[in-house]
matplotlib code that plots the C-alpha trace (Angstrom):
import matplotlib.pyplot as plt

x = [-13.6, -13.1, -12.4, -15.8, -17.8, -15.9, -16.9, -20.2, -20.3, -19.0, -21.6, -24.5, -23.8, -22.6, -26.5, -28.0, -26.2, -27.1, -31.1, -31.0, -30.1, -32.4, -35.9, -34.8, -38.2, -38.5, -41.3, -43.6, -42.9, -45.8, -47.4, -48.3, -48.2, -50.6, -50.3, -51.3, -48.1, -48.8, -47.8, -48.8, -52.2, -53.0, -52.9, -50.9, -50.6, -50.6, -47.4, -47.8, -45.2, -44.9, -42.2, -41.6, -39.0, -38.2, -35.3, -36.6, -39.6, -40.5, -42.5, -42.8, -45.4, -46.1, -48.1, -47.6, -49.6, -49.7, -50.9, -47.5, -46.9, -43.3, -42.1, -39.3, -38.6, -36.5, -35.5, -32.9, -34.4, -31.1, -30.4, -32.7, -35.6, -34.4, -35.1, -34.4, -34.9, -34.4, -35.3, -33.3, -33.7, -31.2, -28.1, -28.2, -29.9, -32.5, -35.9, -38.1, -36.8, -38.4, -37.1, -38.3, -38.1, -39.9, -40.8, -43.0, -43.8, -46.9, -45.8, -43.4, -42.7, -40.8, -40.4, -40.5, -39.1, -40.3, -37.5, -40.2, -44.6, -43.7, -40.7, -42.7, -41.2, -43.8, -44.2, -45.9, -47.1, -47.8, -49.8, -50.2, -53.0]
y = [-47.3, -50.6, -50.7, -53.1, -50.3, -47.6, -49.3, -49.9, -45.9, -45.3, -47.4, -46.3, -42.8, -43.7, -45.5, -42.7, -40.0, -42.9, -42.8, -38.7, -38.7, -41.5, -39.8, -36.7, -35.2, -35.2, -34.5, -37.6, -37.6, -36.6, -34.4, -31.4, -28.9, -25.4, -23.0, -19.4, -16.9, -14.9, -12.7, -11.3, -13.7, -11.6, -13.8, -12.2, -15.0, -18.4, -21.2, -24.0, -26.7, -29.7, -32.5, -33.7, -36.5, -36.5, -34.3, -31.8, -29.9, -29.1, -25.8, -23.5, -21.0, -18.2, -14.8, -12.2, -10.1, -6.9, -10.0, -10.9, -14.3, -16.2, -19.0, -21.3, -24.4, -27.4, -26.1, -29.1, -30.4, -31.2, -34.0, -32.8, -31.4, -27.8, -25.7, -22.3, -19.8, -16.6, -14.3, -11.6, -8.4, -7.1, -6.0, -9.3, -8.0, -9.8, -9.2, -12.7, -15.4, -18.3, -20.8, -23.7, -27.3, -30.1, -31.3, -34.4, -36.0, -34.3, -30.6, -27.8, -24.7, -22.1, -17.7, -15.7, -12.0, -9.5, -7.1, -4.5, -4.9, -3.0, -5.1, -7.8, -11.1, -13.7, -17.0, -20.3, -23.9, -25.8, -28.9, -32.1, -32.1]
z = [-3.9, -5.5, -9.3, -9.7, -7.8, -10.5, -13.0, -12.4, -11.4, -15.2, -16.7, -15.3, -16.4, -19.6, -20.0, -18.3, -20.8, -23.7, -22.8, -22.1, -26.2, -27.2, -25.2, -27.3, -28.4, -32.3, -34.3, -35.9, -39.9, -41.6, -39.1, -38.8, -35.8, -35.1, -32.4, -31.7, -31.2, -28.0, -25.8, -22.4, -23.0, -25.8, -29.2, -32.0, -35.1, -35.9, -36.3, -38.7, -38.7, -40.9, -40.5, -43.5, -41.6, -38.0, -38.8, -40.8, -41.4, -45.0, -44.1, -41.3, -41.7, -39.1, -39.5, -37.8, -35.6, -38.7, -40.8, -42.8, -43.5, -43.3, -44.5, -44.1, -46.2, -45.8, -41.6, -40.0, -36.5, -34.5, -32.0, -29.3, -31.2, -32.0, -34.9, -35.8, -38.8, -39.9, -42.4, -43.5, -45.5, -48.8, -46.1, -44.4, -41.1, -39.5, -40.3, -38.8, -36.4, -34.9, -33.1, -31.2, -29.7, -29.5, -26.3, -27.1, -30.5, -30.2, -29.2, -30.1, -27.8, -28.8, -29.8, -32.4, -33.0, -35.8, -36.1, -37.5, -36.7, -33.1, -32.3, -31.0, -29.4, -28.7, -27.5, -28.9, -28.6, -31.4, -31.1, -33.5, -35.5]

ax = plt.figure().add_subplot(projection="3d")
ax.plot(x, y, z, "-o")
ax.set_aspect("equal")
plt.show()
């Protein structure tokens, strides 16, 4: 292979790994984002997010299936639209986590696991409002 032809080779990756970053899914500043928690079809509670900046959301709210509320303030949206948060009781143990991506500007998929409320792990999509 010629060195032209190489280097061509390396920077069409190097773009390609460039665009993969930019097209990153992040959330629109401002917004906010509702969605049912489920599981098995059956719905179970609710997930409010608002982005407070396209890097962080300033409140994620999510009640649970036995009707307790959690909230998160201030969470960090990384590079390629994750989040994640966790609750955690008196020893340090987890008690709530939810965690999520984006995978538009206009929607948010993601889990959430109660570590008490029957165990339950459920799933959610979160749409902008």
């Amino acid at each position: 292979m010629s060195r032209a032809v190489k280097v061509l080779v390396a920077t069409l990756a190097s773009v390609f790994v460039l665009a993969s970053v930019a097209l990153a899914a992040l959330p629109t500043a401002g917004a906010t984002y509702k969605g049912a928690t489920m599981d098995k079809g059956h719905v179970f509670g609710s997930v409010k997010l608002v982005a407070e900046t396209s890097r962080k959301l300033s409140v994620v709210r999510v009640k649970d299936h036995c009707g307790k509320v959690y909230r998160f303030h201030d969470v960090k949206v990384g590079n390629d639209g994750s989040f994640k948060a966790v609750k955690k009781n008196s020893s340090g143990g987890p008690i709530f986590t939810i965690d999520g991506q984006f995978t538009s500007a206009s929607k948010a998929k993601g889990g959430t696991s109660q570590y008490h409320c029957q165990g339950a792990i459920t799933t959610y999509v979160a749409k902008k409002q």
